[in-house]
C-alpha positions in Angstrom: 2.1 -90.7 -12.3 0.7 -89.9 -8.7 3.9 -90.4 -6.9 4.9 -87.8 -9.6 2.3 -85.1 -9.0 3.3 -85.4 -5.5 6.1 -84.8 -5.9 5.8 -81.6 -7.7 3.4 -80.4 -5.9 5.9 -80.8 -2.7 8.2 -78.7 -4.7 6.3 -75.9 -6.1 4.6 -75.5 -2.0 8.4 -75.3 -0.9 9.0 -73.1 -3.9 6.1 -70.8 -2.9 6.8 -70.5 0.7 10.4 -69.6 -0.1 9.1 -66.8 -2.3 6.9 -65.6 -0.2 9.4 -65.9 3.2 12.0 -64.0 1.0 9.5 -61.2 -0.2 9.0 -60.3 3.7 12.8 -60.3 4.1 13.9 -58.4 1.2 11.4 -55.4 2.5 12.6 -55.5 5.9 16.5 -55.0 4.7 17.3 -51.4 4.1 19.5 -48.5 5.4 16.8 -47.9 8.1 16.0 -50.2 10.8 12.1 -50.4 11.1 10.6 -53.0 13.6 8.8 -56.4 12.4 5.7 -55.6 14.2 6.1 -52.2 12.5 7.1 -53.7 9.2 3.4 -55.8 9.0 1.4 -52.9 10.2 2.7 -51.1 7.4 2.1 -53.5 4.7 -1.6 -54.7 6.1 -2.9 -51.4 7.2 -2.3 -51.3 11.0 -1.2 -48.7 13.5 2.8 -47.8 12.7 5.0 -46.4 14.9 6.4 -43.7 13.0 4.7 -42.6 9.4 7.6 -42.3 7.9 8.5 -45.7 8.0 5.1 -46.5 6.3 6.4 -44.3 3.6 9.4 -46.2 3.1 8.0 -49.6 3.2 5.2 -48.9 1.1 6.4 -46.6 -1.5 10.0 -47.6 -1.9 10.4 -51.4 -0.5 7.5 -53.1 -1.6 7.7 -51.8 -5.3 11.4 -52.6 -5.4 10.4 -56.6 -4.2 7.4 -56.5 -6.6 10.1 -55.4 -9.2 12.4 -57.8 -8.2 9.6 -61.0 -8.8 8.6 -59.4 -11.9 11.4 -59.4 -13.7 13.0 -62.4 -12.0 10.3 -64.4 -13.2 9.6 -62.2 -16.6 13.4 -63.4 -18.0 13.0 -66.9 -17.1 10.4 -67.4 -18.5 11.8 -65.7 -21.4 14.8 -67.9 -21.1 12.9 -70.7 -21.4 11.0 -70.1 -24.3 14.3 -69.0 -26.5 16.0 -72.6 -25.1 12.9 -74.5 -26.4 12.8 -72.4 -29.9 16.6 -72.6 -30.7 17.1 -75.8 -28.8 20.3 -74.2 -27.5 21.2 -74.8 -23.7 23.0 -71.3 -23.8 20.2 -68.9 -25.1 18.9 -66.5 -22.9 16.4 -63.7 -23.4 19.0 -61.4 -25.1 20.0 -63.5 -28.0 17.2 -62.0 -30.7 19.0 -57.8 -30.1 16.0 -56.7 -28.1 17.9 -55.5 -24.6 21.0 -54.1 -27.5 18.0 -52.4 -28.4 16.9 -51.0 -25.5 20.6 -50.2 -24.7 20.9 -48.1 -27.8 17.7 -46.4 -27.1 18.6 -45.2 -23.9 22.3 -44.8 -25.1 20.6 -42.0 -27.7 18.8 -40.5 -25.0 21.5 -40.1 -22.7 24.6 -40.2 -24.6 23.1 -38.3 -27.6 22.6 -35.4 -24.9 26.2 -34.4 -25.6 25.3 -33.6 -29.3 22.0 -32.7 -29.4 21.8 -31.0 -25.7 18.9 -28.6 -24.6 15.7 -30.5 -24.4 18.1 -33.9 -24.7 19.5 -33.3 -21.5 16.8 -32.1 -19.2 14.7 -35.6 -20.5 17.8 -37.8 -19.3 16.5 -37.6 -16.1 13.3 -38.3 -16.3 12.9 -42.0 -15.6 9.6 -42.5 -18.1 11.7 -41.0 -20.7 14.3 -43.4 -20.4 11.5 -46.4 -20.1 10.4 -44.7 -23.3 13.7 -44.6 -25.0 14.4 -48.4 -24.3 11.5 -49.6 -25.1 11.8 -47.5 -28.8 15.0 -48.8 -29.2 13.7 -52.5 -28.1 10.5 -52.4 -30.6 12.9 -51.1 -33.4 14.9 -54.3 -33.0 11.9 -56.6 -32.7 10.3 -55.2 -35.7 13.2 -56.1 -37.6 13.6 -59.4 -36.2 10.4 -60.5 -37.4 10.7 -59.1 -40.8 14.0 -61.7 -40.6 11.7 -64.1 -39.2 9.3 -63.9 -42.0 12.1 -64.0 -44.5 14.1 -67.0 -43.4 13.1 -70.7 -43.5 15.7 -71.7 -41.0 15.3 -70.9 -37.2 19.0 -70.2 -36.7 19.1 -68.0 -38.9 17.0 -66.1 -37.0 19.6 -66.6 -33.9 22.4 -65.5 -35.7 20.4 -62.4 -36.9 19.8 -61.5 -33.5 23.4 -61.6 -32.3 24.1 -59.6 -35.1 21.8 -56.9 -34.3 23.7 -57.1 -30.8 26.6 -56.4 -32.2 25.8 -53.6 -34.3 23.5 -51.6 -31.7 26.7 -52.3 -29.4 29.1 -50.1 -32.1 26.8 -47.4 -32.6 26.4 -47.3 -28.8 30.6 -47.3 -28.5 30.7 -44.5 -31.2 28.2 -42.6 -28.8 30.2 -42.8 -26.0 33.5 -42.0 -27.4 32.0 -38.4 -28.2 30.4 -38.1 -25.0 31.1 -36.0 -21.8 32.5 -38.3 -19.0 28.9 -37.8 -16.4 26.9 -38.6 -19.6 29.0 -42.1 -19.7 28.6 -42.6 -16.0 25.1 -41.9 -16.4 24.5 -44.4 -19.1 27.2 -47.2 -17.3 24.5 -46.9 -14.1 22.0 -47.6 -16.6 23.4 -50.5 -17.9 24.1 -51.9 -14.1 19.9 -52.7 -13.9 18.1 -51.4 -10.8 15.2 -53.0 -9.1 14.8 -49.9 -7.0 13.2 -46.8 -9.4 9.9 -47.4 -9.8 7.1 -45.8 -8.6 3.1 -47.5 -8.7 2.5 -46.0 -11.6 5.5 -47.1 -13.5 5.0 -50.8 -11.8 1.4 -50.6 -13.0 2.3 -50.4 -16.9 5.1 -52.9 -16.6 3.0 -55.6 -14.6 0.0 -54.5 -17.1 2.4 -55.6 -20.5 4.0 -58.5 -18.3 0.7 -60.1 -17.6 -0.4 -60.1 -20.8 3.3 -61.3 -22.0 2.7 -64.1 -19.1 -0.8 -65.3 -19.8 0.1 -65.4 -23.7 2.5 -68.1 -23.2 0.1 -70.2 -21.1 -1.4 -70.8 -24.8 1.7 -72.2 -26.3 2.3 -74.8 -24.0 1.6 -78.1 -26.6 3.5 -76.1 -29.6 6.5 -75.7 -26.8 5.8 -79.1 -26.1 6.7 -80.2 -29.7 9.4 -78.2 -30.5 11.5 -80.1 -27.8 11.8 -83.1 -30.8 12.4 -80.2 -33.7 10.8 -78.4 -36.0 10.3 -81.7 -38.4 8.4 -83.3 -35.5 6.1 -80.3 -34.7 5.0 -80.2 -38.3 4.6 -83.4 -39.2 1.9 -83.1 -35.6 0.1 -80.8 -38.2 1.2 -77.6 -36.1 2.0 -74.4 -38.0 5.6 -73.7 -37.1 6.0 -70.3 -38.5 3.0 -68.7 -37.0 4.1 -70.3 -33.7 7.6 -69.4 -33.9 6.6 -65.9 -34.8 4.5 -65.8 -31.4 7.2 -66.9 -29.1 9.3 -64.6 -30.7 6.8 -61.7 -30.2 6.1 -62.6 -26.4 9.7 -62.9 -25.6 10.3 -59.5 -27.0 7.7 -58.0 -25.4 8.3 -59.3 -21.7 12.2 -58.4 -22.9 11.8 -55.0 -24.0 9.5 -54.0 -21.3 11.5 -55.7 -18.5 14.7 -53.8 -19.8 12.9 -50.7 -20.3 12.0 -50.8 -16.5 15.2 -52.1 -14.5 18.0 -52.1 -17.4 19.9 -55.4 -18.9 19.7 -57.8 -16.0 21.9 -60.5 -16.8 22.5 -64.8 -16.0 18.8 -65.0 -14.9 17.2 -66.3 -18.2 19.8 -68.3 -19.1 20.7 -70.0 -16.2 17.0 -70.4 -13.9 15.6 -72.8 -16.6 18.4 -75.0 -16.1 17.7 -75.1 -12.9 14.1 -75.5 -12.9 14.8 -78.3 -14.8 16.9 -79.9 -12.8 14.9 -79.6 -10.0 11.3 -81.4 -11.6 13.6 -83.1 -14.0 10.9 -82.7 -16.3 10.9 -81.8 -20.0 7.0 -80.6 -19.7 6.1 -76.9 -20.7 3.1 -77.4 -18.3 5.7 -77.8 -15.2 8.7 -75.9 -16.3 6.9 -72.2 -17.3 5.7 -71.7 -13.8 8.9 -73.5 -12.1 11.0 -70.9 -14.1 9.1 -67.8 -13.4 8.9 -69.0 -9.5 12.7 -69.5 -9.0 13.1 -66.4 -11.3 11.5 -64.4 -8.5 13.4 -66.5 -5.8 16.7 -66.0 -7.5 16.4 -62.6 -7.8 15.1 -61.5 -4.8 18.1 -63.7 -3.2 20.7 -61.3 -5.4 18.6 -58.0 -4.4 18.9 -59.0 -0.6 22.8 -59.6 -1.0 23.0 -56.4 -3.0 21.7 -54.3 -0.6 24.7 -55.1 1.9 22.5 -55.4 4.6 23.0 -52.7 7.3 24.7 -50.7 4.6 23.3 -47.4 3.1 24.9 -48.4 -0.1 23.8 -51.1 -2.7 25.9 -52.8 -5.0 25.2 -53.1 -8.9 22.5 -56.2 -9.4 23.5 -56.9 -12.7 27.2 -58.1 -10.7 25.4 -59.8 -7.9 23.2 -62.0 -10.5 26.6 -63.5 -12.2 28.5 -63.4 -8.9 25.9 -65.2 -6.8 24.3 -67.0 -10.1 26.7 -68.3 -12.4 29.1 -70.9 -9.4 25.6 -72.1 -8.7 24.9 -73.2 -11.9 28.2 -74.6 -12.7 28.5 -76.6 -9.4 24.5 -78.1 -10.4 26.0 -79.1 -13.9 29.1 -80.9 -12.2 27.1 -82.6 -10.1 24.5 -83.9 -12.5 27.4 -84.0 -15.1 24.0 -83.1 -18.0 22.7 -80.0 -19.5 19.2 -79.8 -20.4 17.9 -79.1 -23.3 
């Protein structure tokens, strides 16, 4: 057990270093070149050689890293807890219709704009109108997913609800777009690429506020997690109420989901793919390890994919969504080759 705690504890100080060495290069990439020395002045206060690099790094570089940990960290985690519910290696974040939600919410925002117009159109571009929109569309979805979750007995059921609310937010949103004006569609298709790169401290204010409180709500769950690794038979016959615990998970989940999406758009591979490899990493089946593995390679992983999307010494920067899969998904296959096991 100590030569196991060592262990760990080597890999979440390697884990933590990483994070913290990548944060520092992530902000120091960008279409202008600004000096290390420069670059730390900026961030702790000191003398700067020219204020408008200050202005870059701390209004525009630092929120976009602090986005990129947040929600790195915000869908594994989610990930994780939809993995552990379903006890289903391929569940991610998305499967209970919340992002479809937030998709059609923004989809009605923008796309409606070619039917509704006037006040529609001017509100498109107004970035807390489109938070607002997707996180409307993403609370409409939850709230009917736990009205299903209430209904129905069986937990898959609830799974197959959700991909079914996917898959009807995903017509309406076609129907949308095939009456829509061409720069609506592009508008929404940029949408739908994610970005880590639009917030401002206000906006990154609410979202940490609501991802917090998502994060520190599943530190309370951690023995009912625990349980629900040997099925829902085993939890209850440990006494442990099974609906009112599902019923939270599916709640938090939602929550970091909607809010996550509402902020940076559908990021995909990240929740389905980082638990694996947390997993793989501690090989360890423990809530207690795995929730703060997940959300720290979450943030890792991400700001990895944000540093290769920004094409560094480019002025443009690729879609993150694409880098996520690109860079993500052969890592992932190659660690399941190797180890020749998926974890549950």
């Amino acid at each position: 057990m100590i030569q196991k705690n060592k262990r760990f504890t080597k890999h979440f100080s390697i884990l933590l270093l990483l994070i913290v060495v990548l944060f520092f290069i992530n902000i120091s990439l960008g279409s202008v070149t600004i000096p290390l020395k420069d670059l730390v002045n900026s961030i702790f206060g000191g003398e700067v050689t020219k204020e408008s690099w200050k202005t870059i790094i701390i209004n525009f570089r630092v929120p976009k890293a602090i986005t990129a940990v947040l929600v790195g960290s915000g869908l594994s985690i989610c990930g994780l807890l939809m993995q552990t519910l379903f006890r289903n290696p391929l569940a991610g974040p998305f499967v209970l219709g919340i992002s479809s939600g937030a998709s059609l919410g923004v989809a009605l925002l923008i796309l409606g704009a070619s039917v509704f117009g006037g006040v529609f159109v001017s509100l498109t571009y107004s970035s807390w109108a489109l938070a607002i929109a997707s996180f409307a569309g993403a609370a409409l979805v939850l709230f009917a997913v736990l009205i299903a979750a209430k209904t129905v007995r069986n937990t898959m059921s609830i799974l197959i609800i959700g991909l079914m609310f996917g898959s009807l937010t995903s017509a309406i949103i076609s129907v949308l777009a095939y009456f829509s004006e061409a720069a609506q569609i592009q508008q929404y298709m940029f949408w739908s690429f994610g970005s880590l790169g639009n917030l401002s401290w206000n906006e990154i204010g609410v979202f940490a506020s609501i991802y917090f409180v998502g994060i520190a709500s599943v530190f309370t769950i951690i023995k009912p997690l625990n349980s629900f690794l040997l099925g829902e038979h085993y939890a209850k016959s440990l006494g442990m109420n099974v609906k009112k615990v599902r019923l939270i998970i599916l709640i938090i989940t939602s929550l970091l989901t909607g809010v996550i999406t509402a902020f940076s758009g559908p990021i995909a591979f990240i929740g389905l793919a980082v638990p694996h490899i947390a997993k793989m990493i501690f090989n360890s089946s423990n809530h207690k390890i795995l929730i703060p593995a997940s959300a720290i390679l979450g943030g890792i992983i991400l700001l990895i994919c944000d540093i290769i999307a920004q094409l560094p010494t480019s002025e443009f920067t690729l879609p993150i969504n694409a880098i996520t899969s690109l860079f993500g998904a052969p890592i992932v296959i190659w660690l399941l080759v190797r180890k020749k096991k998926i974890y549950v």
